[in-house]
C-alpha positions as CSV (number, residue, x, y, z in Angstrom):
1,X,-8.6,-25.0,-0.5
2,X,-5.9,-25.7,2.1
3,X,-2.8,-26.0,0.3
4,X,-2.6,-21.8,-1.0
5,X,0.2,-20.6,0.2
6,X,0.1,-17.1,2.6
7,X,1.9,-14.6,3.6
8,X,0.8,-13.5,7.5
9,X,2.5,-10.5,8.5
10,X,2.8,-9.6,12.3
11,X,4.9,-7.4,14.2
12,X,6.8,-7.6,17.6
13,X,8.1,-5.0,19.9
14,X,11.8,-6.4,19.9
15,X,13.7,-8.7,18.5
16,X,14.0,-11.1,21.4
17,X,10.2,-11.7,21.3
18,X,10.3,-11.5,17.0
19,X,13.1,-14.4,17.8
20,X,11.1,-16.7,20.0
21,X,7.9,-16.4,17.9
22,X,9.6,-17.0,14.5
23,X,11.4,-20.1,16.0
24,X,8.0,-21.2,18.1
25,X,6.2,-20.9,14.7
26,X,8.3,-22.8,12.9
27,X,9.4,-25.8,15.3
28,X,5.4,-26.8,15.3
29,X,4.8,-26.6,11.8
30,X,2.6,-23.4,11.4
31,X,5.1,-21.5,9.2
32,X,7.3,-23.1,6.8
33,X,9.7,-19.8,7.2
34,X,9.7,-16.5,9.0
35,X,11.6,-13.4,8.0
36,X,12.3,-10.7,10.8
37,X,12.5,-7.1,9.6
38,X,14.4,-5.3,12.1
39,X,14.2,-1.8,13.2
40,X,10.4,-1.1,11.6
41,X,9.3,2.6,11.8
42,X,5.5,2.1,12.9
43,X,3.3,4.7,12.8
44,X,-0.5,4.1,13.8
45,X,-3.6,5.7,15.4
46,X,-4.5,4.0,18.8
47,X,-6.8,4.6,21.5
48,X,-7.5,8.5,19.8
49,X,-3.6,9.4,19.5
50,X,-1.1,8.6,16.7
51,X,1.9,6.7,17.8
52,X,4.9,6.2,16.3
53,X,7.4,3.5,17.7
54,X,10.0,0.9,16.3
55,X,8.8,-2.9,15.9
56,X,10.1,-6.2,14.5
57,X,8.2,-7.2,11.2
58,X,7.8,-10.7,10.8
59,X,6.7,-12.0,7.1
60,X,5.8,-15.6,7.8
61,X,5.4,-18.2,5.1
62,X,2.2,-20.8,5.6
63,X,-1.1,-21.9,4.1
64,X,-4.6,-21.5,4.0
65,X,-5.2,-25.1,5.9
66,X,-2.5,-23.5,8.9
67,X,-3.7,-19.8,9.3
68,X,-6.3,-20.3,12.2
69,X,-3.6,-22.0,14.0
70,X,-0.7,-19.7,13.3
71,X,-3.6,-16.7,14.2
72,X,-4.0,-18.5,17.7
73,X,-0.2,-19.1,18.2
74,X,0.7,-15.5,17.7
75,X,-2.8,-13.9,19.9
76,X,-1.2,-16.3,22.8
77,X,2.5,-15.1,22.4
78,X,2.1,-11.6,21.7
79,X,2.3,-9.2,24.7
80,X,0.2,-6.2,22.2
81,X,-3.6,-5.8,23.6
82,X,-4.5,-5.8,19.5
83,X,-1.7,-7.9,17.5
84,X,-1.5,-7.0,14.3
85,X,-2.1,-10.4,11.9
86,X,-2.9,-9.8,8.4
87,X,-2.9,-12.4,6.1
88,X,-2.5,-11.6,2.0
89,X,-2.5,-14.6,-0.2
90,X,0.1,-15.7,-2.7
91,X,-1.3,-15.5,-6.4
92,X,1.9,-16.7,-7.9
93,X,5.5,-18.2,-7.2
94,X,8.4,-20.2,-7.8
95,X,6.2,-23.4,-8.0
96,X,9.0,-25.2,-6.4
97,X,9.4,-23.0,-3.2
98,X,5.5,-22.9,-2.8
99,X,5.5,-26.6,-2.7
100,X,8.4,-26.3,-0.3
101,X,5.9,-24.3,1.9
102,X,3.2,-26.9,1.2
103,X,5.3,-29.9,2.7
104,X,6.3,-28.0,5.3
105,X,3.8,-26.8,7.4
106,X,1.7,-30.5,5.9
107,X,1.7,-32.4,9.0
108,X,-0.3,-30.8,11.7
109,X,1.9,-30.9,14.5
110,X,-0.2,-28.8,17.2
């Protein structure tokens, strides 16, 4: 069960802190690759009013065995009261790049 591959999404307010996650993420083995989406139109109901405000979208690459500790890594780094983390799960691939993801984020280095 621990080896699917997933693709978490998450969001940042600016690209500084979309920077330092992707690279925190990566460097201790809980995403094998993270793309930043610069410049994301976000608009969402909160507390009773909608909102509309630009984000960074990251699009993280991990697995099923890494996702409670990628969840817990991005709760601790984000400065949102309710970080988005949504996690859709890869049906199919370039076997070749989803075992790249696989060897990647293999050694737990928490």
């Amino acid at each position: 069960m621990g080896s699917e591959a997933l693709l978490v999404l998450t969001t940042c307010g600016n690209d500084d802190d979309a920077a330092a996650l992707a690279r925190s993420l990566v460097e201790r083995g809980l995403a094998a690759c993270v793309n930043a989406v610069g410049n994301v139109a976000s608009t969402y109901r909160w507390q009773g009013r909608v909102q509309q405000d630009r984000e960074t979208l990251l699009i993280i690459k991990t697995t099923t065995a890494r996702y409670a500790a990628l969840e817990a890594a991005i709760r601790a780094a984000s400065k949102y009261e309710l970080p988005e983390v949504i996690a859709l799960p890869v049906t199919a691939g370039s076997e070749p790049y989803l075992a790249w993801i696989r060897e990647s984020v293999a050694e737990l280095k928490d």
